[in-house]
C-alpha positions in Angstrom: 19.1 -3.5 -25.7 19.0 -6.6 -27.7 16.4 -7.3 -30.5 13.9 -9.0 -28.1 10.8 -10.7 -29.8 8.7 -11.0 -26.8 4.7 -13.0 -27.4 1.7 -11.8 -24.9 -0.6 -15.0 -24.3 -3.7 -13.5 -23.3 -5.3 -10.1 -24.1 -7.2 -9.2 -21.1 -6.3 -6.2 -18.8 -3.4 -7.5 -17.2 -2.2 -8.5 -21.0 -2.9 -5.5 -22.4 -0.8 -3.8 -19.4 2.0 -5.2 -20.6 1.8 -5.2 -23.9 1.7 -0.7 -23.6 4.3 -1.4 -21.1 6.4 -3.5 -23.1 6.4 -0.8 -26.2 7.2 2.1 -23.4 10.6 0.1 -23.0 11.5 -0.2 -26.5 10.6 -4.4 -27.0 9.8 -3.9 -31.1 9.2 -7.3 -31.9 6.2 -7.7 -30.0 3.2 -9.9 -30.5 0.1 -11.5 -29.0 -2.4 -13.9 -29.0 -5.4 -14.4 -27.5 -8.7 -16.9 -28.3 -10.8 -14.2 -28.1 -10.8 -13.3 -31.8 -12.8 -9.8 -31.0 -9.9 -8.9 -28.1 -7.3 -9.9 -30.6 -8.1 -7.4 -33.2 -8.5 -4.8 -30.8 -5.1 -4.8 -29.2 -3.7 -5.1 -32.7 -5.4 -2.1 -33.7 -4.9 0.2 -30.9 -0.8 -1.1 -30.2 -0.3 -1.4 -33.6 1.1 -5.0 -32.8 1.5 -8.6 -34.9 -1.4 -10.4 -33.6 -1.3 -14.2 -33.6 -4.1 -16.4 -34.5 -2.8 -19.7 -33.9 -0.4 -20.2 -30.8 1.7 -23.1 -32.1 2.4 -20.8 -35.2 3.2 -17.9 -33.1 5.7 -20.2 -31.1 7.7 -21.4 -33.8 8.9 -18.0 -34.6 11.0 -18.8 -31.4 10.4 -15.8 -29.1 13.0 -15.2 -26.9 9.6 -14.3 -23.9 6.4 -15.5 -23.2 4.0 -13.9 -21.4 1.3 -15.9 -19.8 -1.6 -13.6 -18.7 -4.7 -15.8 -18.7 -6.9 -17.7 -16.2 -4.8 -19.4 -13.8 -6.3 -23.0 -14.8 -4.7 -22.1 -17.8 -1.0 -21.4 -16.8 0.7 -24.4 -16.4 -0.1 -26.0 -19.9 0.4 -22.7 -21.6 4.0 -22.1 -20.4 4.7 -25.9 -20.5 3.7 -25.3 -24.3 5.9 -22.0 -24.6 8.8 -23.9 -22.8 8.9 -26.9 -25.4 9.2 -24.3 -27.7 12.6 -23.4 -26.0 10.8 -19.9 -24.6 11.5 -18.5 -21.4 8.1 -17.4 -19.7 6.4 -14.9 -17.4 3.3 -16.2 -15.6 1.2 -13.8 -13.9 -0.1 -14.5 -10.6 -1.3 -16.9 -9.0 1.5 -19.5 -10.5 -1.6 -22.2 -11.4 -4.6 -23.0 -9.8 -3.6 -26.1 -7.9 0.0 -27.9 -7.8 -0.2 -30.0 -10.3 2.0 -30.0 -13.1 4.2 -26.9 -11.1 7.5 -29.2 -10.4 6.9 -30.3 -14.3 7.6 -26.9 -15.7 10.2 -25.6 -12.9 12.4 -28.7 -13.7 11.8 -28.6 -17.6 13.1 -24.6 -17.2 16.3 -25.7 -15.6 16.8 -28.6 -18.0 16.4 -26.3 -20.5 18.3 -23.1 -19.7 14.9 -21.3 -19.7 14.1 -19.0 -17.1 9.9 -18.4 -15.0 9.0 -15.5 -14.0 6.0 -15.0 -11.8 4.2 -12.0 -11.6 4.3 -10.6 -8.0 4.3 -7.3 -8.9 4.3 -5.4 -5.9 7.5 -6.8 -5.0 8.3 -3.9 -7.7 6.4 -0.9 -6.4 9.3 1.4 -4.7 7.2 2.0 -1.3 7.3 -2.2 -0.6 11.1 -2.0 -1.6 11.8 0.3 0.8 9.9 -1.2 3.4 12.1 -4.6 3.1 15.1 -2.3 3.0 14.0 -0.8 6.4 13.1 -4.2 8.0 16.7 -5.4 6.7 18.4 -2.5 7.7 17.6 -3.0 11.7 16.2 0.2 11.9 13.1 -1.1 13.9 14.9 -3.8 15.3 13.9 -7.3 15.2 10.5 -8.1 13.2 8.3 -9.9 15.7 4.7 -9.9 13.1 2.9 -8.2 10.3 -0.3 -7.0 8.8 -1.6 -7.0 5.3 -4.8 -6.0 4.0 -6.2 -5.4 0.3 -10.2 -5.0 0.0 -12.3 -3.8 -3.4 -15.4 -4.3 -4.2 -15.1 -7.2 -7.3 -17.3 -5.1 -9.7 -15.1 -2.0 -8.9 -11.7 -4.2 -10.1 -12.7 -4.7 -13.7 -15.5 -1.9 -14.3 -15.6 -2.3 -18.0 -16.8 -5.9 -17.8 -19.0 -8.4 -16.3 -17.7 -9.3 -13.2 -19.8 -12.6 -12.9 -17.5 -13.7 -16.3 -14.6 -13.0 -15.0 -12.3 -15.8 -14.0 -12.6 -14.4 -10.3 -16.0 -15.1 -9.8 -15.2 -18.5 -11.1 -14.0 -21.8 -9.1 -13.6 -23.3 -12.6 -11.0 -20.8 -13.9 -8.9 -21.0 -10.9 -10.7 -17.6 -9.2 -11.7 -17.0 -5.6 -10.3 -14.0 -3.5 -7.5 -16.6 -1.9 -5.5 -16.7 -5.0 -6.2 -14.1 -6.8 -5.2 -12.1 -3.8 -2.1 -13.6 -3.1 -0.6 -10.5 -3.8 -0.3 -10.1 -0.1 0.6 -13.4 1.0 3.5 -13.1 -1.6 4.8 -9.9 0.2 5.0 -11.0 3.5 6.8 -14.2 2.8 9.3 -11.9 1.4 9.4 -9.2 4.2 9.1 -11.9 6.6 10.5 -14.8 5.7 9.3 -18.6 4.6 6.3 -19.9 6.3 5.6 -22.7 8.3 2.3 -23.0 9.3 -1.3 -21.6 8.2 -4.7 -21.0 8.9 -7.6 -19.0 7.4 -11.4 -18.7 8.0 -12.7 -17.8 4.4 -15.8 -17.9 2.9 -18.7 -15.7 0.9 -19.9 -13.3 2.7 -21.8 -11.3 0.3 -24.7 -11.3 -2.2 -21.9 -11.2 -5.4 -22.9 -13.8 -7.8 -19.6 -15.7 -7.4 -19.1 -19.4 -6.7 -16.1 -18.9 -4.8 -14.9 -17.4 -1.4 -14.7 -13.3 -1.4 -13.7 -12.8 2.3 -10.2 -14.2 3.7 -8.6 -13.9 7.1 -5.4 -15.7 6.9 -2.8 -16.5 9.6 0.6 -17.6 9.1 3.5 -18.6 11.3 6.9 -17.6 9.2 10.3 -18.9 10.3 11.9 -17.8 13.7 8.5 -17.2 15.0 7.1 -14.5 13.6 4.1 -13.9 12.6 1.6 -12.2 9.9 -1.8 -11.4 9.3 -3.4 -11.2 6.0 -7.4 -9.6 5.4 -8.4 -10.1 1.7 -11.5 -9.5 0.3 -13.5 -8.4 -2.9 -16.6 -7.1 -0.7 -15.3 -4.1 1.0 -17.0 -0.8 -1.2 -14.1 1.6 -0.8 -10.4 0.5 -1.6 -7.6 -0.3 1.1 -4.6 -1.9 1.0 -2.1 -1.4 3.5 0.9 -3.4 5.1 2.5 -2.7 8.7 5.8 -4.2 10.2 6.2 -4.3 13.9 9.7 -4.5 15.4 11.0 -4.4 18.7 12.0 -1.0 18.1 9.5 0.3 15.7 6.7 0.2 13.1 7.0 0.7 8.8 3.6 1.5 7.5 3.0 1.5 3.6 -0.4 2.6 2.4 -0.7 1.7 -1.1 -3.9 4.5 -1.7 -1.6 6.9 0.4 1.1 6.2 -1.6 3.1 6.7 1.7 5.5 4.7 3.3 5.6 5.9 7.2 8.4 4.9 9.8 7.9 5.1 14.2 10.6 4.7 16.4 10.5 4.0 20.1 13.7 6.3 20.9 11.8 9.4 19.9 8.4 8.3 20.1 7.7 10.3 16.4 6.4 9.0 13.0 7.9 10.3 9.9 7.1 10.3 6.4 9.8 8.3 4.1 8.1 8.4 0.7 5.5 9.6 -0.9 4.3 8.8 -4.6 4.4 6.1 -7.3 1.7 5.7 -9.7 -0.4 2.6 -10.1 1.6 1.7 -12.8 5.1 1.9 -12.4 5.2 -1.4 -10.8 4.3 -2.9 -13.6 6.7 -1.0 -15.4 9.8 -1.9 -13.3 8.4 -5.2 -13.1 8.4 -5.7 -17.2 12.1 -4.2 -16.8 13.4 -6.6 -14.7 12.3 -9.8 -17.1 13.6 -7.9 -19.8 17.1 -8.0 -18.3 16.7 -11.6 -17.7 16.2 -12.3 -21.1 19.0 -10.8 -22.1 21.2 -12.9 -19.2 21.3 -9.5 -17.1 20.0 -10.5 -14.1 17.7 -13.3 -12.4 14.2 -13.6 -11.6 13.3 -12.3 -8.5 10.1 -14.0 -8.1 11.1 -17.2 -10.0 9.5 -21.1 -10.3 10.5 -21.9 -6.8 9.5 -18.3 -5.6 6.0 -18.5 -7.1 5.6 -22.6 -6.0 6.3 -21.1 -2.3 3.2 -18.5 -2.5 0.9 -20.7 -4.3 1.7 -24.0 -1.5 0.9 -21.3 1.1 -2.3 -19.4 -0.5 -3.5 -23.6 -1.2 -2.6 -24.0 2.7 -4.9 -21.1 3.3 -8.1 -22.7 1.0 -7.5 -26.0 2.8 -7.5 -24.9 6.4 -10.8 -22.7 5.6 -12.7 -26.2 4.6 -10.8 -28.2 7.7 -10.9 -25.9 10.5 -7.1 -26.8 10.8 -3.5 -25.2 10.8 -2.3 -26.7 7.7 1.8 -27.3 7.8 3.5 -26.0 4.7 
């Protein structure tokens, strides 16, 4: 592996994910920086990493990575600072809050040599890869529509902190269920293919002291006709999340709580079990792999600029047909 100096921008749970995750694989050069002064000291403590206190310090050492793992109003400056600084970045989902500035960055990355990541992480969990191997493999024939569905109560997601100061509960950070559940949107554009068309009824539907929507029913009309559904929601007290695949001649189930991918076929009328497993983490894991071997010119993202622009100009679709009543074009 080469000598990879890698910077985390943002500290929080998803930062701090990466940063253990990072270490796991052997990235030695590894720093962060946060505004938080408090959370920066504690990750520097317990990882034993450099901890920066000014960020244009910390990008003229020239890391080879930046990781951008704050609110999405945030993203787009921050990686449009790290790219100036000649760094290729990893944003984590959603890819910004609205499109402004997107094109910016994805052309100054090209210009550049530099590569965006996005972080779609399921796209990594070995159940959802087999399940886009089964659609592409014909064995339930032609994909005719899907259904997606992730639910937890927003208290229940971050337990350790106030979830009325989290930048979900916020408009103003870029929050609301929509797109920072876009997870599932993400996913079914890739099992499915490109979408077309859109429409969602959203709104807030319970007593959480939130300013934004926490209840999503989305729509959307993929090329060649197909067609998905996607529930999302931060109200629902137990946990689900599930995606199904229906083909002419058969259904894929993947349970993500299950940890079970499940596989019917019309010609023998039987379900079977295809996998079982993967921890919560792994994803993450294979996920922090994979940019790894882009930075050292090993591979390509999988979920690059363009790849993230396509979710985020679908899960915006989504926010705008909800205040219309409309099927929003994409």
């Amino acid at each position: 592996m080469k000598d990879l100096k890698i910077l985390v921008v943002g500290c929080g749970s998803i930062g701090e994910r990466h940063i253990k995750n990072l270490l796991s694989l052997g990235i030695k050069k590894l720093s962060a920086y946060d505004s938080d002064a408090k959370r920066l000291k504690y990750v520097g403590e317990k990882y034993g990493v450099e901890i920066e206190k000014n960020l244009e310090s910390a990008l003229a050492k020239k890391p080879d990575g930046a990781l951008i793992c704050t609110p999405p109003v945030n993203h787009v400056p921050l990686a449009r600072q790290a790219l100036h600084a000649g760094a290729n970045v990893f944003i984590e989902k959603p890819l910004s809050h609205s499109m402004d500035g997107v094109d910016e960055i994805i052309e100054e990355a090209e210009k550049k040599g530099l590569i965006i990541s996005v972080g779609y992480n399921f796209r990594f969990h070995p159940g959802m890869r087999l399940v886009k191997k089964i659609i592409e493999s014909g064995e339930i024939g032609k994909v005719m529509f899907g259904r997606a569905q992730a639910e937890q109560y927003l208290p229940d997601w971050r337990p350790w902190q106030d979830y009325r100061k989290s930048y979900t509960a916020r408009k103003e950070m870029g929050g609301g269920i929509i797109l920072d559940g876009s997870h599932e949107i993400d996913y079914m554009r890739w099992l499915l293919g490109n979408v077309n068309e859109v429409f969602c009824f959203a709104g807030k539907l319970s007593p959480l002291e939130i300013n934004v929507e926490d209840t999503a029913s989305i729509l959307m009309k993929h090329e060649k006709n197909k067609l998905s559904n996607v529930h999302i929601d931060f109200v629902r007290r137990d946990y689900s999340r599930m995606c199904e695949i229906v083909g002419e001649e058969g259904t894929v189930v993947w349970s993500f709580p299950a940890g079970s991918v499940r596989v019917f076929l019309a010609k023998n009328k039987k379900w079977r079990n295809v996998y079982r497993g993967c921890d919560w983490n792994r994803m993450y894991v294979e996920e922090m792999r994979h940019f790894i071997k882009c930075l050292e010119g090993k591979d390509r993202p999988e979920v690059n600029g363009e790849e993230g622009k396509m979710t985020l100009e679908i899960a915006l679709a989504a926010k705008l047909s909800a205040k219309t009543g409309r099927v929003v074009r994409v």
